[in-house]
C-alpha positions as CSV (number, residue, x, y, z in Angstrom):
1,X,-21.7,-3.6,2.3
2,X,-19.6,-4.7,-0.6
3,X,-21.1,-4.8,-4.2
4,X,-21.0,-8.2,-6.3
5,X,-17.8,-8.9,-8.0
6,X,-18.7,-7.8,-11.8
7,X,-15.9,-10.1,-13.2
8,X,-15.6,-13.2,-14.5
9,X,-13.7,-16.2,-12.7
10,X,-10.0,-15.5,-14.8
11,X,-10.6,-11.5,-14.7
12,X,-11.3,-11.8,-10.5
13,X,-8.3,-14.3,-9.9
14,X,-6.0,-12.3,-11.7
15,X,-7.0,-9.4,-9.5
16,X,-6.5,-11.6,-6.1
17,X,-2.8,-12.8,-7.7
18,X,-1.9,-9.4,-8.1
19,X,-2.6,-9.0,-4.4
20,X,-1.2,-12.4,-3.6
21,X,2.1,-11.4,-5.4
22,X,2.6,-7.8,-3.8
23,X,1.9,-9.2,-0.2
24,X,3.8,-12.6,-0.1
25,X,6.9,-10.3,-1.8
26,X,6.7,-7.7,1.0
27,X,6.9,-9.6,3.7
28,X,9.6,-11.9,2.0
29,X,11.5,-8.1,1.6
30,X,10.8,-7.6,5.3
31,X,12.6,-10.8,6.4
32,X,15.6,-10.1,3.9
33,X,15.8,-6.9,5.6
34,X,16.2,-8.3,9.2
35,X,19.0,-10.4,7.9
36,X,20.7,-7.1,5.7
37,X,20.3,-8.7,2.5
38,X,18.7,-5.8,1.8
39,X,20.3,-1.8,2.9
40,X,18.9,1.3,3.1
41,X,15.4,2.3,3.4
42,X,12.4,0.0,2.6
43,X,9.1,1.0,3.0
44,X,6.7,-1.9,2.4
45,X,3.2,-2.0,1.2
46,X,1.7,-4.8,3.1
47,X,-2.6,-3.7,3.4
48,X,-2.3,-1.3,0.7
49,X,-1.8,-4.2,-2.1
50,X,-5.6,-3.7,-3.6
51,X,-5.0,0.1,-4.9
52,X,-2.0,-0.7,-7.1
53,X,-3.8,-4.0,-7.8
54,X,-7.0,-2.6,-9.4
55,X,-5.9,0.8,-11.1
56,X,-2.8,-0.5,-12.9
57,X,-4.6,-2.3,-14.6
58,X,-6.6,0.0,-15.7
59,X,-3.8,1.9,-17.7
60,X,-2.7,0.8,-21.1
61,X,1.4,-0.4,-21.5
62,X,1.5,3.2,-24.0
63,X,0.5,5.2,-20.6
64,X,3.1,6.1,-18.4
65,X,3.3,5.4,-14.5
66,X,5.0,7.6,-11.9
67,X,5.2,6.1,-8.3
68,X,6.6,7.1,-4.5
69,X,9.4,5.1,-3.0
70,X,6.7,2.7,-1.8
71,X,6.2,0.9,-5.1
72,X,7.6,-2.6,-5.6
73,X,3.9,-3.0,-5.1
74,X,3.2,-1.3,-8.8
75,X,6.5,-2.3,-10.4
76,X,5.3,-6.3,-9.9
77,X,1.6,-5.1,-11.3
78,X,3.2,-3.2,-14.3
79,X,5.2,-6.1,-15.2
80,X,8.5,-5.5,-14.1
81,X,10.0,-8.9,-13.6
82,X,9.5,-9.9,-10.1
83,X,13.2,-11.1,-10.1
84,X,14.3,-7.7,-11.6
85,X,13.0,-5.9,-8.5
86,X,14.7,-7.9,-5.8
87,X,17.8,-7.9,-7.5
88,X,17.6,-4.2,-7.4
89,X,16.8,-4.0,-3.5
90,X,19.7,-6.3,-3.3
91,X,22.0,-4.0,-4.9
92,X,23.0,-6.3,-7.9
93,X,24.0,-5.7,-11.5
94,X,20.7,-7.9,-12.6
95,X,18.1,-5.2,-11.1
96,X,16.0,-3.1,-13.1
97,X,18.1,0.0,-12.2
98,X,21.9,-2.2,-12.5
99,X,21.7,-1.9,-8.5
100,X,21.8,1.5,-8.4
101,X,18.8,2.7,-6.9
102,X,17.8,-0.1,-4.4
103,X,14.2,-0.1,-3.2
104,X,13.1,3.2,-3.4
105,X,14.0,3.5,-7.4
106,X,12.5,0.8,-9.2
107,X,12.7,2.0,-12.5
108,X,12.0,0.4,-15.9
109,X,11.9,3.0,-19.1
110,X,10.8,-0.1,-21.5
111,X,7.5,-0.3,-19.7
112,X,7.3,3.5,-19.3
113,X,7.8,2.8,-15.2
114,X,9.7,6.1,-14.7
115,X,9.9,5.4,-10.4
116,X,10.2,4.8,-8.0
117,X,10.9,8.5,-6.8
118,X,12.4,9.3,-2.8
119,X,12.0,12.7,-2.6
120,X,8.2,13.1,-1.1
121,X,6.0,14.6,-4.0
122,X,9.0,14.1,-6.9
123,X,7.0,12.3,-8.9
124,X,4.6,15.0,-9.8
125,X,6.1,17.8,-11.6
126,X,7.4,14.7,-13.4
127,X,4.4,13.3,-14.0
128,X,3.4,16.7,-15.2
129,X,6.2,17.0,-17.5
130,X,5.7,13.9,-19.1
131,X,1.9,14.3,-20.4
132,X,2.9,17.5,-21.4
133,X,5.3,16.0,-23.9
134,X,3.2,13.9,-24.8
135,X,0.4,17.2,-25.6
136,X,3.2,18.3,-28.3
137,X,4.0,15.1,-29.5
138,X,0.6,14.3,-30.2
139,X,0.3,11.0,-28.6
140,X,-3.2,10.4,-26.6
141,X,-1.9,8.5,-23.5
142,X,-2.4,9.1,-20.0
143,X,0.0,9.6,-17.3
144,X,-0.8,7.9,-13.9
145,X,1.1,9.3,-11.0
146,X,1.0,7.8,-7.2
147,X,1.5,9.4,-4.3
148,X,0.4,10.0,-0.7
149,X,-1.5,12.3,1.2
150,X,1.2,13.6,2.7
151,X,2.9,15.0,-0.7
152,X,-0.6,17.3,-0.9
153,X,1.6,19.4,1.6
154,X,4.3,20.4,-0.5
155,X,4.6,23.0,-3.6
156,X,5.5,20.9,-6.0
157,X,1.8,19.4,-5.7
158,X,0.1,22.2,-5.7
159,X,2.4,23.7,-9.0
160,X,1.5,20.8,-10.8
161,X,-2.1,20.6,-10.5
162,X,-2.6,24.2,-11.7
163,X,-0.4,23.6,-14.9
164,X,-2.1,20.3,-15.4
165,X,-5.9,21.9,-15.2
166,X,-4.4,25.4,-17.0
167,X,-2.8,23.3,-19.7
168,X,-5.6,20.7,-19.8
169,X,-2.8,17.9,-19.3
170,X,-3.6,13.8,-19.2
171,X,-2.6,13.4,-16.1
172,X,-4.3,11.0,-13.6
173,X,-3.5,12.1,-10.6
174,X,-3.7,8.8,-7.5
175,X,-3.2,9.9,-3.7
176,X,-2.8,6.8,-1.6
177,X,-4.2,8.2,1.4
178,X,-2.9,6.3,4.2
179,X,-3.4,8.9,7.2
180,X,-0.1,9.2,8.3
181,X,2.6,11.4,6.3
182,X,5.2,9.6,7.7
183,X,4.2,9.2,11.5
184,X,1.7,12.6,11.3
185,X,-1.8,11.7,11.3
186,X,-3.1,14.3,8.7
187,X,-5.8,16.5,10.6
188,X,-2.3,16.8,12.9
189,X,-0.6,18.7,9.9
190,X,-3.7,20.1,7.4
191,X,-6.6,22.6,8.3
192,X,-8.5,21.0,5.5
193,X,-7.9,17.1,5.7
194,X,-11.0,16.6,2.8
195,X,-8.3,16.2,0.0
196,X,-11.1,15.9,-3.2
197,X,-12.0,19.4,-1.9
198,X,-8.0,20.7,-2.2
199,X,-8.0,18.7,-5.4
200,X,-11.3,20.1,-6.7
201,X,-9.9,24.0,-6.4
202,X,-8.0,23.4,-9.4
203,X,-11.3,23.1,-11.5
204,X,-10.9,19.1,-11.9
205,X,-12.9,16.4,-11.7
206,X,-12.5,14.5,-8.1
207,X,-13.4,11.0,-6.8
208,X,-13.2,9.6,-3.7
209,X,-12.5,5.7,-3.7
210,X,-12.4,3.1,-0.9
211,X,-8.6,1.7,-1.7
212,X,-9.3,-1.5,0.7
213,X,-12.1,-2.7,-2.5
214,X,-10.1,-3.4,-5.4
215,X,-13.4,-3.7,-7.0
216,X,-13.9,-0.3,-6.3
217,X,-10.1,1.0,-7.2
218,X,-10.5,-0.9,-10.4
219,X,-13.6,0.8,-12.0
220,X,-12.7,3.8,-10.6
221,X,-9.4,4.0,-11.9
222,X,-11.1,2.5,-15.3
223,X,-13.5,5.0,-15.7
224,X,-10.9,8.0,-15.0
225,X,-8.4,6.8,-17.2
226,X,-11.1,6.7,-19.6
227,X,-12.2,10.2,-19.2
228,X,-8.6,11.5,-19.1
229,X,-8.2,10.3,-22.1
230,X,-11.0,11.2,-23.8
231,X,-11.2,14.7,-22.7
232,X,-7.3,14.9,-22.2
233,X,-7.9,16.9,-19.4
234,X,-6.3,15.7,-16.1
235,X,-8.3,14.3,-12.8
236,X,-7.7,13.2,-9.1
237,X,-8.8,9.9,-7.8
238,X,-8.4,9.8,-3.5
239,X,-7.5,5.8,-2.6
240,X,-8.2,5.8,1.1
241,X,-6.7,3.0,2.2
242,X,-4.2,1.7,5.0
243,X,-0.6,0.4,5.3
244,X,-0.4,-2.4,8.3
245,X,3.2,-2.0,8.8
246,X,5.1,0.8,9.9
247,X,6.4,4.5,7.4
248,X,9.8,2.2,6.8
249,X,11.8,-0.4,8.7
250,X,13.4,2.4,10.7
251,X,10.3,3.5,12.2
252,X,9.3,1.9,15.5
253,X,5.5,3.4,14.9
254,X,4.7,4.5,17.9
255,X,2.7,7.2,17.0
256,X,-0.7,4.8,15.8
257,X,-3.1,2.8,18.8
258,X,-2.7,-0.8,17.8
259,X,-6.3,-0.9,18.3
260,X,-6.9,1.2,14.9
261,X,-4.2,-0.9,12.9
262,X,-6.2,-4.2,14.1
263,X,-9.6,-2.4,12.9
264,X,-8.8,-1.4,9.5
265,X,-6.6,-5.2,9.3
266,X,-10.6,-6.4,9.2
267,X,-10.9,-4.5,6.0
268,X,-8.2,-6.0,4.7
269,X,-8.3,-6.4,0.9
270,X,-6.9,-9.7,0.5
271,X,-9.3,-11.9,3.2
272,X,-12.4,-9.9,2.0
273,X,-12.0,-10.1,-1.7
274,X,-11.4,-13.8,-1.4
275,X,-14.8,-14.3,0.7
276,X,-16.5,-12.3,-2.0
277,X,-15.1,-14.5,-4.6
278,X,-16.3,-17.5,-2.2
279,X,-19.4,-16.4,-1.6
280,X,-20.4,-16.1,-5.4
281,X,-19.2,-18.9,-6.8
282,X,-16.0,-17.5,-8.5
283,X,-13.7,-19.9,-6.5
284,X,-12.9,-22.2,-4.1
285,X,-10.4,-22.8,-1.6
286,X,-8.1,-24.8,-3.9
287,X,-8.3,-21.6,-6.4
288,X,-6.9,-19.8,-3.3
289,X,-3.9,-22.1,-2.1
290,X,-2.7,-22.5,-5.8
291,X,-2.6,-19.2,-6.1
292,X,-0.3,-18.4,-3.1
293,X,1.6,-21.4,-3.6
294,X,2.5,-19.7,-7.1
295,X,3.1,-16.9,-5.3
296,X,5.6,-18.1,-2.6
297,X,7.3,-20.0,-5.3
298,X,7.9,-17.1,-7.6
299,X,9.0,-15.1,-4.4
300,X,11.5,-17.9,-3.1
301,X,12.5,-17.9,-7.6
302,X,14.0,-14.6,-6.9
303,X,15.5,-14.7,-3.9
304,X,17.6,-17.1,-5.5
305,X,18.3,-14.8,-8.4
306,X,19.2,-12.0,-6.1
307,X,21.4,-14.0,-3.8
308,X,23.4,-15.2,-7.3
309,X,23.5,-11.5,-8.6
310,X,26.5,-10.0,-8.9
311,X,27.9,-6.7,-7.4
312,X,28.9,-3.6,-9.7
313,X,32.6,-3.6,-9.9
314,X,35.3,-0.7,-8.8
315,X,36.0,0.7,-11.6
316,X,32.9,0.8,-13.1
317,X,30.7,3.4,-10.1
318,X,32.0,6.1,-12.7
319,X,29.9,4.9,-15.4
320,X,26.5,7.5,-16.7
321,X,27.9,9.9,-13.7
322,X,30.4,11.9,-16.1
323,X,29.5,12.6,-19.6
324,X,32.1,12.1,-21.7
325,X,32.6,15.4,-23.6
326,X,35.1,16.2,-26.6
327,X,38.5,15.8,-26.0
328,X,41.0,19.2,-24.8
């Protein structure tokens, strides 16, 4: 049973427009995709919307996020112009990343967004990397870094945990566990599938958190943002949660009963954190259809900016790919 909403009426709406934002965007991507406005990959995070809703917020604009290449989710909640984004899945100049990276490399370095990352567990070591400079700079911030269960399977994972509980690094470490790596259900691929107890080996503090309660992701990820840093010591935070659509738009996702996708859809964290709000007085249906009205319009805002973007011309795919050393 769900606990009370401990927020007041702005504090919870802001929480559900997050939400609104992510899922009304995704789906919008989805369409775009069908009619090849948008190439490439595109992984959408349609049911997983309350874990980047609740613990982004919970990090200050001096701490530094590190995401996977499904997080146009967590560039919207960090602030990255919603505009910015699409433009950048288009493939336009006027995206966050000139065009150059598309969906799966949302980048923006003024708001300490540093991806966006395609390779499965690349984010880490960077993640790593970056509290560690900020251990010899002096600067007490915390490094968030997202990722799914299915990165706990590679080196790069493992690596960075020990130097990040060895070095006593602020790294907040998020797994968005999903249950599938890809289209592998995870007791399919892992002899141990209790991921706090592979994250508790390296001698940090573990919590597990429902990620469908973005109550429950946001004081979670408050809290452990809080004790990273205070104690500037790193910790792992386990956001089990669920993505309704398939890996990516390539995948025909036939490896999950529809049944078990329609279950966890009653969990959804959009439907149940509005009855909360209902049910306590904290808003009303009008609260609600404003708020996805606001939504769809800022959406439909930049698909126009997108569609009037402009493409990167020839002789200019050269440029930051060379450096341009002294001349012979």
């Amino acid at each position: 049973m769900s606990t009370p909403v401990p927020y007041g009426h702005e504090q919870a709406l802001g929480l559900l427009r997050s939400m609104l934002r992510i899922r009304r965007f995704e789906e919008k991507a989805a369409e775009l995709y069908g009619q090849q406005k948008i190439r490439g990959f595109l992984h959408l995070y349609i049911g997983e919307e309350a874990v980047a809703a609740g613990a982004i917020p919970a990090l200050t604009p001096d701490d530094a996020l590190v995401c996977t290449y499904r997080e146009h989710g967590h560039a919207l909640v960090r602030g990255v112009p919603m505009n910015a984004v699409l433009a950048e899945m288009y493939g336009k100049v006027e995206g966050c990343s000139h065009g150059r990276g598309g969906s799966m490399h949302i980048f923006d370095a003024q708001r300490r967004l540093y991806g966006g990352n395609a390779i499965v567990g690349g984010g880490i070591p960077m993640a790593t990397g970056l509290a560690l400079a900020d251990r010899m700079q002096g600067r007490r911030r915390v490094t968030a870094v997202f990722f799914g269960e299915g990165a706990m399977a590679e080196g790069a994972f493992h690596e960075s945990m020990n130097l990040a509980a060895l070095w006593k690094l602020p790294v907040l470490f998020c797994c968005e566990n999903n249950l599938y790596a890809m289209g592998t259900r995870l007791e399919r691929s892992e002899s141990q599938i209790e991921l706090t107890v592979k994250a508790a080996s390296f001698g940090m503090p573990v919590a597990k958190v429902d990620g469908m309660d973005v109550v429950a992701v946001h004081e979670a990820a408050r809290q452990a943002a809080a004790q990273v840093r205070e104690q500037q010591a790193p910790m792992f935070l386990e956001f089990q949660t669920y993505r309704y659509r398939a890996h990516s738009m390539y995948d025909p996702d036939l490896y999950r009963d529809k049944a078990e996708i329609e279950e966890w859809k009653k969990r959804g964290p959009l439907h149940t954190f509005t009855d909360r709000l209902k049910a306590q007085g904290l808003m009303i249906e009008e609260d609600f259809r404003r708020l996805d009205s606001e939504a769809l319009a800022e959406v439909e805002a930049a698909v126009d900016y997108a569609e009037a973007g402009h493409w990167e011309p020839v002789e200019d795919l050269v440029r930051d790919v060379y450096g341009e050393g002294p001349a012979p």
